[in-house]
C-alpha positions in Angstrom: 12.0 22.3 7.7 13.1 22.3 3.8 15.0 18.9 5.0 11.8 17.4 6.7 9.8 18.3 3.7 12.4 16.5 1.0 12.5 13.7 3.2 8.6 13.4 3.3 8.6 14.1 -0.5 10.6 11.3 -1.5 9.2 8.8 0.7 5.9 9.2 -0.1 6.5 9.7 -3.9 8.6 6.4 -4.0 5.5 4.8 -2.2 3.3 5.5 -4.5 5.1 5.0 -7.3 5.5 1.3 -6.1 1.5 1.3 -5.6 1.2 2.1 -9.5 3.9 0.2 -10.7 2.7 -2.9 -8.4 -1.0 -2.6 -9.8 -0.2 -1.9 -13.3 1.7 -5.1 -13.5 -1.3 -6.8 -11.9 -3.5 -5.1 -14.1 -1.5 -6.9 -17.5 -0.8 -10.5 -15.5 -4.5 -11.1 -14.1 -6.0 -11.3 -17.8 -3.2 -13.4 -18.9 -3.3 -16.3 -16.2 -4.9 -19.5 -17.1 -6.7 -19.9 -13.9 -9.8 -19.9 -12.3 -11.6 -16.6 -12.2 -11.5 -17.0 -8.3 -8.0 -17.7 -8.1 -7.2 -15.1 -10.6 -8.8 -12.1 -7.7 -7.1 -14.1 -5.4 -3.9 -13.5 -6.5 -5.0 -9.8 -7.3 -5.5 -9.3 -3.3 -2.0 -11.1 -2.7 -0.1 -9.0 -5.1 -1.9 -5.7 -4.0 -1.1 -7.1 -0.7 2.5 -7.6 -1.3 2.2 -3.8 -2.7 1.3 -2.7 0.8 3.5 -4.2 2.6 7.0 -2.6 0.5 5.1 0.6 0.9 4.9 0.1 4.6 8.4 -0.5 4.5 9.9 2.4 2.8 8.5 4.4 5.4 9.6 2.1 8.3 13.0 2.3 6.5 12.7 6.6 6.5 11.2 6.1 10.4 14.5 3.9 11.1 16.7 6.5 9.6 15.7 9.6 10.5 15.1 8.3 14.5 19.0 7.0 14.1 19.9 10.9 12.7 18.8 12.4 16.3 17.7 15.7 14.9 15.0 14.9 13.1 12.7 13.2 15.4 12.3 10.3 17.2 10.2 7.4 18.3 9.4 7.0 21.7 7.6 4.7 24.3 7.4 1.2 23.3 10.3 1.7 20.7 13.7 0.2 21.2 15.3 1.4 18.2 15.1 -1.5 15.7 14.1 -1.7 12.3 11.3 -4.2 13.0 10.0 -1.7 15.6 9.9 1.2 12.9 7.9 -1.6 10.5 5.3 -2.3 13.3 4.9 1.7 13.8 4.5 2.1 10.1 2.0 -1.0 9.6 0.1 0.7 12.9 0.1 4.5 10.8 -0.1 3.2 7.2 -3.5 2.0 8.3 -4.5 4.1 10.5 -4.6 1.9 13.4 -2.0 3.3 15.4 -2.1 1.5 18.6 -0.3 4.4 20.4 2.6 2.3 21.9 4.8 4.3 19.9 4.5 8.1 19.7 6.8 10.3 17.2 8.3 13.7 18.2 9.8 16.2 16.5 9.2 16.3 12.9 8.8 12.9 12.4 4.7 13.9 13.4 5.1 15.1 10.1 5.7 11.7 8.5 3.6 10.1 10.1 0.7 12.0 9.7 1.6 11.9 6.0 1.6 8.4 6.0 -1.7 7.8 7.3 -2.9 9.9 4.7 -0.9 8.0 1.9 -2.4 4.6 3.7 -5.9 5.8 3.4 -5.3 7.1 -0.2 -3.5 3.9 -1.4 -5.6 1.0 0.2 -8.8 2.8 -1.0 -6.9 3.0 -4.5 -6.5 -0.6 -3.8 -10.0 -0.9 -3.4 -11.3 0.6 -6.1 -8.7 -1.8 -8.3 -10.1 -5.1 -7.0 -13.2 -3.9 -7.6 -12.9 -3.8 -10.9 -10.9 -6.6 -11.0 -14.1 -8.4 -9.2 -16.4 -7.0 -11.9 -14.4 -8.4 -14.6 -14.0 -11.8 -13.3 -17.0 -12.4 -11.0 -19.5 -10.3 -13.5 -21.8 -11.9 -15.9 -19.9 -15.2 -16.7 -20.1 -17.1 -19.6 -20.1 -20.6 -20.8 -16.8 -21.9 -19.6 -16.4 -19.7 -16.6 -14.4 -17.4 -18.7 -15.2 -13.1 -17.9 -17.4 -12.1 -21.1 -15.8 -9.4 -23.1 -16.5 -5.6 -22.7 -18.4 -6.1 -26.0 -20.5 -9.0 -25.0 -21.3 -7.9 -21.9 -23.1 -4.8 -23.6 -24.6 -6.9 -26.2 -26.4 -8.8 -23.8 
């Protein structure tokens, strides 16, 4: 179980340190583009998107590996072993869909209820980012379509 545990650790830790790394460089680039406020959030939800979907796979990747181990769980049903399947499963658990074409055993229930968790934790961290992000660029505009300053926005 100590195994299992450091396993789960890892993966989840290196998940969401890509989820902070991924939106603290978003959070420096956004101001910086010289683009339309629209197209500025847009590429806010592409990039957070992007964010997702490496976190998605470095639990598809600890799915793939610990199936392939034999002793610490495995997928079964509608799994045939590949790494694209363990991607699918982990898209279907990361948020929260989970279809239930593939079902873990073992202690890979662990994981996976883990990731669900990190899923719900991470897109509503996601969330709450864009919003922001939204309220910046989509607030109270001024003249030239350019997001008033924290300073003029409370001086007006």
């Amino acid at each position: 179980m100590i195994l299992i545990t450091l396993i789960n650790v890892l993966i989840i830790t290196t998940a969401v340190i890509v989820h902070y790394e991924c939106l603290m460089r978003l959070n420096l680039l956004m101001p910086r583009l010289n683009l339309w406020h629209r197209f500025t959030v847009v590429f806010g939800v592409l990039g957070a998107l992007v964010a997702h979907a490496i976190e998605v796979w470095i639990f598809a990747l600890g799915y793939y590996a610990m199936n392939a181990s034999g002793s610490l769980g495995q997928l079964t049903g509608n799994y045939d072993g590949s790494l694209m399947d363990s991607v699918y499963f982990s898209f279907t658990t990361f948020t929260t869909i989970g279809f239930g074409d593939i079902t873990p055993t073992g202690p890979l229930k662990f994981l996976t209820g883990l990731e669900a968790l990190t899923g719900l934790v991470l897109i509503t961290w996601t969330a709450s980012f864009l919003f922001l992000e939204m309220q910046r660029y989509w607030g109270v505009q001024g003249k030239r379509g350019k997001p008033r300053s924290a300073h003029d926005r409370h001086t007006h």
